[in-house]
N, C-alpha and C positions, 0 to 999 in steps of 0.2 A: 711295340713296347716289349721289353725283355720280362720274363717271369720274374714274379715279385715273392719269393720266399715266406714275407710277412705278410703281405695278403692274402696269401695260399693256407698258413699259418690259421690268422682269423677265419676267412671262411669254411675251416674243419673243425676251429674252437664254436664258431656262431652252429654249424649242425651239431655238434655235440651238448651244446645249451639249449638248442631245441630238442634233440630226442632226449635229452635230461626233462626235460617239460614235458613230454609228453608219457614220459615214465614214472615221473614224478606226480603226476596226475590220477595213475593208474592205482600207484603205490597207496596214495588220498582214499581212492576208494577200497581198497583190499584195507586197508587199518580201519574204515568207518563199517566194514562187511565180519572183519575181527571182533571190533570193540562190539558189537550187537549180538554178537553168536556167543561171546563170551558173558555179558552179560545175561543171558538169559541160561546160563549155566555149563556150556558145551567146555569139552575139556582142551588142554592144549592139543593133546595128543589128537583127538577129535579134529581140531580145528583144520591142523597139518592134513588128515588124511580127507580131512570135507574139503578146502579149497584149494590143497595141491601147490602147485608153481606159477609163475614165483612168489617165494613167499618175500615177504616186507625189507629181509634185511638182503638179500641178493637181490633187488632193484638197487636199495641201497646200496652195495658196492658194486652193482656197474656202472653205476651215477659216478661214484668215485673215479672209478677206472677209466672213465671216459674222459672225465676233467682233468686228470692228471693227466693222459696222455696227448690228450690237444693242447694243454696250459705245457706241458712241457716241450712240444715241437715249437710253440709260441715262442716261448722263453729263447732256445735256439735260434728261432730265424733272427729274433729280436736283436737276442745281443751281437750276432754275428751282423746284421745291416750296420748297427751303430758303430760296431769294431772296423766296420770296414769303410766305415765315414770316419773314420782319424778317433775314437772317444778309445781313450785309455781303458783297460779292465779296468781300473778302479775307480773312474767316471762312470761305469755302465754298474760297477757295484754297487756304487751309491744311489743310482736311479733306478735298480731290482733294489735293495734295501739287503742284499746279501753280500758275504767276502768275494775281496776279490778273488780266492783260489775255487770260489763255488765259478765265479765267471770263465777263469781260467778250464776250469772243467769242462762248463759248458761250449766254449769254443773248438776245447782238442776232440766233442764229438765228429763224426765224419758228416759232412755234408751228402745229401742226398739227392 
């Protein structure tokens, strides 16, 4: 069977939602290790130099940075399968929920 674009697609979106999970886990317990050091009076500036890296919101945007970049290879393989099964950009806009010159965009990326 020939390589599948979109399932290559998913299964880098499906590891980027697990190591999302499992950073997001991590993130759970450095906020519950924050909220306790700071209640008991410790200062921000304290907190930064007691627990170091990463701190709560750089999890938070690599969580970001990871979804965006797997949701957006997604997006590409996506709408290029279905453009190449005969669906008009403006059939495939309406099934993303975006313009069709966002679809148009995403098709004049280069294939990889």
């Amino acid at each position: 069977m020939a390589r599948d674009p979109v399932l290559d697609a998913l299964d880098d979106l499906e590891r980027s939602l697990e190591g999302n999970i499992t950073t997001s886990r991590a993130a759970i317990e450095r906020i519950g290790e924050l909220r306790d050091l700071r209640l008991t009076g410790v200062s921000y500036r304290d907190l930064a130099d007691k627990l170091g890296r990463p701190m709560v919101v750089e999890t938070i945007s690599a969580n970001i940075e990871r979804l965006r970049s797997s949701g957006a290879a997604l997006r590409r393989a996506h709408a290029r399968a279905l453009h190449d099964e005969g669906l008009t950009m403006e059939q495939i806009a309406e099934l993303f929920g975006v313009t069709r010159q966002r679809i148009s965009a995403i098709l004049r990326v280069p294939r990889t």
